[in-house]
C-alpha positions in Angstrom: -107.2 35.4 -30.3 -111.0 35.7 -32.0 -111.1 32.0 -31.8 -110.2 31.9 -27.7 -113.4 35.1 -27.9 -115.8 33.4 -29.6 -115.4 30.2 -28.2 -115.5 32.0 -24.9 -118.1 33.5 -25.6 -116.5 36.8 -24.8 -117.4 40.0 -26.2 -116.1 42.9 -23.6 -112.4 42.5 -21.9 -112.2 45.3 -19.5 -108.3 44.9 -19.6 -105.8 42.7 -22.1 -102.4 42.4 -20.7 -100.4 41.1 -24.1 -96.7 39.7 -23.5 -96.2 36.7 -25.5 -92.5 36.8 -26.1 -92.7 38.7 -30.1 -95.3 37.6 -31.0 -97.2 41.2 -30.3 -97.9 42.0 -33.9 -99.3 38.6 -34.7 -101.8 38.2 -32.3 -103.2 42.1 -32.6 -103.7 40.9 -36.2 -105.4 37.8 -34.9 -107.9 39.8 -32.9 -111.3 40.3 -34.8 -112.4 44.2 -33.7 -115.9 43.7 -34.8 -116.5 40.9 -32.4 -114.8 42.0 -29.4 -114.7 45.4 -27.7 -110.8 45.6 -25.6 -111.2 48.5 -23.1 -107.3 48.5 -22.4 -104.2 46.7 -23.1 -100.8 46.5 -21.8 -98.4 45.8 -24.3 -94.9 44.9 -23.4 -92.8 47.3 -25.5 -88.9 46.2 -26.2 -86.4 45.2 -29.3 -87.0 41.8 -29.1 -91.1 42.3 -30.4 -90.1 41.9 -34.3 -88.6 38.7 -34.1 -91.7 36.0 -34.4 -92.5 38.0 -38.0 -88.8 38.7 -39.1 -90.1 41.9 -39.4 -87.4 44.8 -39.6 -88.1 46.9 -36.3 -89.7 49.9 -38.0 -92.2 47.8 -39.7 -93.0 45.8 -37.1 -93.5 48.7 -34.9 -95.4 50.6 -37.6 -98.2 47.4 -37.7 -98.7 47.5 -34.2 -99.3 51.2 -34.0 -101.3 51.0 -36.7 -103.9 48.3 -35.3 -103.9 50.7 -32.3 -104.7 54.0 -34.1 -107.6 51.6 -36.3 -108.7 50.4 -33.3 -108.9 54.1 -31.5 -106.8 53.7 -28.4 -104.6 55.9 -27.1 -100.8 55.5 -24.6 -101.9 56.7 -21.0 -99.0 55.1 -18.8 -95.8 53.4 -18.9 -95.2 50.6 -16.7 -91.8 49.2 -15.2 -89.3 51.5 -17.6 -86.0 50.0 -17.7 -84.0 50.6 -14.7 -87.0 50.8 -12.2 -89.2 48.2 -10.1 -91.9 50.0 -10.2 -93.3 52.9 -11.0 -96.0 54.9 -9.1 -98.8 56.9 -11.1 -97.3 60.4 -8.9 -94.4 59.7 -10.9 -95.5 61.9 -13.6 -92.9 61.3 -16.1 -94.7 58.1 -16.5 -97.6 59.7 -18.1 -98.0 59.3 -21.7 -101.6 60.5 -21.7 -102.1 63.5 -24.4 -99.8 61.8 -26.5 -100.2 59.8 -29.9 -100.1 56.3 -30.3 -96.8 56.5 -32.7 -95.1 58.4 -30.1 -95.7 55.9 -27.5 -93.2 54.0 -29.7 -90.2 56.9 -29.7 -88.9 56.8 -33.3 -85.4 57.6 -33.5 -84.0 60.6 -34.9 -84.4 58.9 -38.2 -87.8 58.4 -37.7 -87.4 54.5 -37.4 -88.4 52.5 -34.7 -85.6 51.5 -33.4 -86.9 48.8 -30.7 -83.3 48.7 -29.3 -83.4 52.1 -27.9 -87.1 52.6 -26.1 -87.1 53.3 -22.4 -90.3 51.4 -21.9 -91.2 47.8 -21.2 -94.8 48.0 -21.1 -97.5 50.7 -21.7 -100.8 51.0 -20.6 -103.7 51.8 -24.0 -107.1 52.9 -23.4 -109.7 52.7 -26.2 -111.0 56.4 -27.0 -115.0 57.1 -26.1 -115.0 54.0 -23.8 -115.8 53.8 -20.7 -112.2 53.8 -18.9 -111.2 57.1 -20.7 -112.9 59.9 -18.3 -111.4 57.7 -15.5 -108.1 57.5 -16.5 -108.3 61.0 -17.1 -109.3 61.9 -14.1 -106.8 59.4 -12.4 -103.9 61.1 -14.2 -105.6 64.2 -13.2 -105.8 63.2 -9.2 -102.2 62.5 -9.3 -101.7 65.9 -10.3 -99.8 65.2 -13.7 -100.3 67.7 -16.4 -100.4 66.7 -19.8 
């Protein structure tokens, strides 16, 4: 990913949409921070994001959160959870603003990411202190969901 940036010449994405069939944890690790500011990702969420690095689950799981959390971004919305088309922001139980990024990821009981057992496909990140958190917040807020 830094070399698609810099060859780009692109320093500011206002929003990264990330899908890329398991190979999540591989390209967040790709992505040089210093030289590109992300305001928001989506990241599609599901069992099948370990495979590309053979990772167990709960490792894999435990890199990408940690990028995030380096990074400074925080969950705000989860996007298509299993069993729905869609899913409206006045939906509130879609709101995962307030929240850490580990518990964007639902551990099991165990504490292990267990992939094979998350409700969500995708979720929505914003990057702390930039210049999409106050209107998210307020977004969330205007929909009347309390967090």
């Amino acid at each position: 990913m830094s070399n698609v940036f810099l060859e780009s010449n692109i320093t500011r994405v206002d929003v990264m949409s990330l899908d890329v069939e398991s190979a999540e944890p591989l390209v967040l690790a790709g992505i040089d921070w210093s030289a590109v500011n992300i305001e928001m990702i989506i990241i599609e969420v599901n069992k099948h994001i370990t495979r590309k690095e053979g990772m167990p689950a709960s490792d894999s799981a435990k890199r990408i959160i940690g990028i995030l959390e380096a990074q400074n971004y925080m969950p705000v919305l989860e996007l298509f959870p299993y069993g729905k088309k869609t899913m409206p922001i006045e939906d509130c139980s879609s709101v995962l603003l307030g929240q850490t990024v580990q518990s964007a990821f639902q551990p099991n009981r165990k504490g292990e990411f267990n992939l094979g057992v998350w409700r969500r496909q995708d979720v929505l990140f914003v990057r702390q202190g930039g210049i999409y958190e106050q209107p998210i917040i307020d977004w969330v807020n205007a929909a009347g969901c309390k967090y």
